[in-house]
C-alpha positions in Angstrom: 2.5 65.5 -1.4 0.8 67.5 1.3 0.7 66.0 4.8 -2.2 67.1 7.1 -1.2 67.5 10.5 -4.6 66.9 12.1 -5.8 69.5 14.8 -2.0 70.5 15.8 -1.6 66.6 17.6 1.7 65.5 15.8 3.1 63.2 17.9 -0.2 61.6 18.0 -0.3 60.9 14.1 0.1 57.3 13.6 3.3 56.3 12.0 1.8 53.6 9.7 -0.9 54.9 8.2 1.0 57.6 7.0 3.4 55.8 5.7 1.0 53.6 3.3 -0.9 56.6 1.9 2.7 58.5 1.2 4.4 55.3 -0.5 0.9 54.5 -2.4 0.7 58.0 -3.9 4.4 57.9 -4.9 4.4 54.4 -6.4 1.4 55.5 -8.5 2.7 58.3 -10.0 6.7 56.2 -10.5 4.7 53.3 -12.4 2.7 55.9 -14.6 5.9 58.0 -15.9 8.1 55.5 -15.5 8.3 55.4 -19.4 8.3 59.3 -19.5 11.8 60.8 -20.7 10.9 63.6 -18.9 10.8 61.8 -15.8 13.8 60.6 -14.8 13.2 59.4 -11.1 14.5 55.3 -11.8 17.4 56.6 -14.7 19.2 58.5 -11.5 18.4 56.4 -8.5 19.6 53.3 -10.4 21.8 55.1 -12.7 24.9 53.4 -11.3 24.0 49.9 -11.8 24.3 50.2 -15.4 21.8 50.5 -18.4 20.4 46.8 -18.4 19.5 46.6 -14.4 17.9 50.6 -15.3 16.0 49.3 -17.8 15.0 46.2 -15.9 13.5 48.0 -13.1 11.7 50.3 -16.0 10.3 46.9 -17.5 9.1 45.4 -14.1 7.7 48.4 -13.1 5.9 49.2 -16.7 4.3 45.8 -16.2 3.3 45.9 -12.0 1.0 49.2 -11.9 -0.6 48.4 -8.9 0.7 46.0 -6.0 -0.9 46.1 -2.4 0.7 48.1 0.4 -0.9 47.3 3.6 -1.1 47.4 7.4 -0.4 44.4 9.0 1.2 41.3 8.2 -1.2 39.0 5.3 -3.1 36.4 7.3 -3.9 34.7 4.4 -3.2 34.1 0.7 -1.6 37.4 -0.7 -0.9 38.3 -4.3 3.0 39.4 -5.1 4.3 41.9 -5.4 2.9 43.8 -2.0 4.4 45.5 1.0 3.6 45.4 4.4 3.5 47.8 7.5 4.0 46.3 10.8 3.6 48.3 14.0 6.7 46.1 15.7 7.2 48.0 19.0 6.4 51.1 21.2 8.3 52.0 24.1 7.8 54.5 26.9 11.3 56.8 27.0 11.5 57.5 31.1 14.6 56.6 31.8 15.1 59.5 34.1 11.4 59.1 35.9 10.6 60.7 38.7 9.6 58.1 42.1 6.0 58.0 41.3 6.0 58.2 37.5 5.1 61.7 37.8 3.6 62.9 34.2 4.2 66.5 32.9 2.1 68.5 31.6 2.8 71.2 28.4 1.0 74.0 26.5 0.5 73.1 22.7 -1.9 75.0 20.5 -4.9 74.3 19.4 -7.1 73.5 16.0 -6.0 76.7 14.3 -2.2 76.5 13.5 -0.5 79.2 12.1 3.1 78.6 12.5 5.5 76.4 14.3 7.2 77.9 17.5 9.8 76.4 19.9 7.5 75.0 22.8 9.1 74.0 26.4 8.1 70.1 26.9 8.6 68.2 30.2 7.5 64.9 29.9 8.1 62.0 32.6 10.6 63.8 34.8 13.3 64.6 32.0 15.0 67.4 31.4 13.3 70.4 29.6 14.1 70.3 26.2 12.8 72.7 22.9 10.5 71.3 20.7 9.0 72.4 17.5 5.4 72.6 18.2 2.2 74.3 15.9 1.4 77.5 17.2 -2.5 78.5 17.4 -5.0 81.3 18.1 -5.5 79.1 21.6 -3.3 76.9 23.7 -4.8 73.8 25.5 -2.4 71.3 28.1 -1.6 68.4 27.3 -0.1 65.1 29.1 2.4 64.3 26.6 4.6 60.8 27.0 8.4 60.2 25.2 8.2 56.8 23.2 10.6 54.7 21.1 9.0 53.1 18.3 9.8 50.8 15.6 8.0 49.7 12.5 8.8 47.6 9.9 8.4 46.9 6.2 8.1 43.8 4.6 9.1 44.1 0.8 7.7 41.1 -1.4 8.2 39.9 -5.2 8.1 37.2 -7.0 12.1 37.7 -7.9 14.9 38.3 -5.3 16.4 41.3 -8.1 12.7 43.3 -8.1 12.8 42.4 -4.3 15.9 44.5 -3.8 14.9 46.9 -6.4 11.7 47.9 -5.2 13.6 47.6 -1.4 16.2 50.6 -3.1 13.1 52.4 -3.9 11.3 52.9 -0.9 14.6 53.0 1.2 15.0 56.4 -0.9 11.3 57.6 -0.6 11.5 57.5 3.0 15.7 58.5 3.4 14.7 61.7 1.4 11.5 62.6 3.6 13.5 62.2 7.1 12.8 65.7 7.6 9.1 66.0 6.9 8.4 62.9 8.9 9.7 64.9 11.6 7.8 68.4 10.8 4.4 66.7 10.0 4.2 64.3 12.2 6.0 64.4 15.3 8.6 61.6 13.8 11.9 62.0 15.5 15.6 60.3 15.0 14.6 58.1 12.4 17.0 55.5 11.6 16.6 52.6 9.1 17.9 49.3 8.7 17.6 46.2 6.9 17.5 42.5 6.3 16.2 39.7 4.4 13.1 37.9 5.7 12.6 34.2 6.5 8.6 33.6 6.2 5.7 31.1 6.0 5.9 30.0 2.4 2.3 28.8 2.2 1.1 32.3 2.5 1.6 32.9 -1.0 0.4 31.5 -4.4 4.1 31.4 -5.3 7.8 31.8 -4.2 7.9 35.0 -2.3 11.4 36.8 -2.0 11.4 39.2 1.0 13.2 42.1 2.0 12.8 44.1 5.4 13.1 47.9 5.7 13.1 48.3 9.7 12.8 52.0 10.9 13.2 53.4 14.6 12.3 56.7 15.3 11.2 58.4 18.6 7.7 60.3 18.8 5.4 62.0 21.5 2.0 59.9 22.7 -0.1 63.2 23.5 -3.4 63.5 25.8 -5.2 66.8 25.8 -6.3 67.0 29.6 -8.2 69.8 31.9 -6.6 70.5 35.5 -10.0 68.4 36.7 -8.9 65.8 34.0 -11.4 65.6 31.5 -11.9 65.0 28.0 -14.0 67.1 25.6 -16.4 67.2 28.7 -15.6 63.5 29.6 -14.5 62.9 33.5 -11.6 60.5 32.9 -10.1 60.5 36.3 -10.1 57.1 38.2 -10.4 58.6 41.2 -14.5 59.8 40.0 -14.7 56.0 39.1 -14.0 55.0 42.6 -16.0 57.1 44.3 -13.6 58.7 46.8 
């Protein structure tokens, strides 16, 4: 699967979305060759647990084509199986902030990328540090802000084994992707973990089993600014609001 990076503004691509469309597109294409023998995806991820859990998840997964994967929490009755994207937390990184809050300001190319080239960022009075960064035929300045982010995936069947093995499944989707996270969309020092999930029972028609798939990561909020600090001709500066 190709991942758009969307006018060279990585750090700006949200996490979730993402997410959803990539895990949609793989589950599709799991559940339609799951019966393949030329696909062999679930015989090697599960191929350690023994031919009757292997052919278990085959079965369950022959028979739930399509489930519901989903930003947000369900506010009302869901159907099972489905899985949910929570936004959980962002965090500005300044630990090392200059008196004043003092934002820096980078160089980061623009709509036309070409390659990716080591870029010097300064960001909220931290150290200069290398970044991979598109290169383009322009460069534009950009406030760009350090955050620590976490989002969260709730995992839901109507059996605590499918819980766990659909759990297994998109722990692996995303374990093996670490790397383009990072390239495509500005996703840094991801680290997962995991848990079972106490919930609201009458959210669902029946029993649901949950299973939650928490993942921290660091990423860059990014503002493209003029020196006169203005948007795409747009005079954002409180100081033109004020009058002074």
């Amino acid at each position: 699967m190709t991942i758009p990076t969307p006018n060279g503004f990585a750090g700006n691509m949200f996490f979730e979305p993402l997410v959803r469309q990539f895990l949609a597109y793989q589950m599709r294409q799991i559940t339609a060759n799951v019966n393949d023998p030329g696909v062999t995806f679930i015989d090697e991820l599960f191929g350690r647990m023994g031919d009757v859990v292997r052919l278990q998840v085959k079965k369950w997964l022959a028979t739930h084509p399509h489930f519901a994967i989903e930003i947000n929490f369900p506010r009302e009755e869901s159907t099972l199986p489905f899985v949910a994207i929570v936004s959980a937390e962002e965090n500005e990184l300044s630990r090392e902030t200059y008196l004043g809050d003092d934002g820096g300001s980078i160089l980061l190319g623009g709509r036309s990328v070409e390659a990716s080239t080591p870029t010097i960022v300064t960001a909220y009075g931290e150290q200069p540090a290398l970044e991979m960064r598109p290169k383009a035929t322009h460069v534009r300045q950009l406030l760009s802000v350090p955050e620590s982010r976490v989002a969260r995936l709730y995992i839901a069947t109507d059996d605590v084994n499918t819980t766990l093995y659909l759990y297994m499944i998109i722990k692996a989707l995303i374990l093996v992707n670490k790397l383009d996270f990072d390239q495509h969309a500005g996703v840094r020092n991801l680290k997962m973990s995991g848990s079972d999930f106490d919930h609201k029972q009458e959210l669902f028609p029946t029993f649901a089993y949950f299973k939650v798939l928490t993942l921290s990561y660091d990423a860059n909020f990014d503002v493209p600014l003029s020196p006169v600090r203005t948007i795409g001709g747009v005079d954002v500066s409180l100081t033109t609001f004020l009058g002074t």
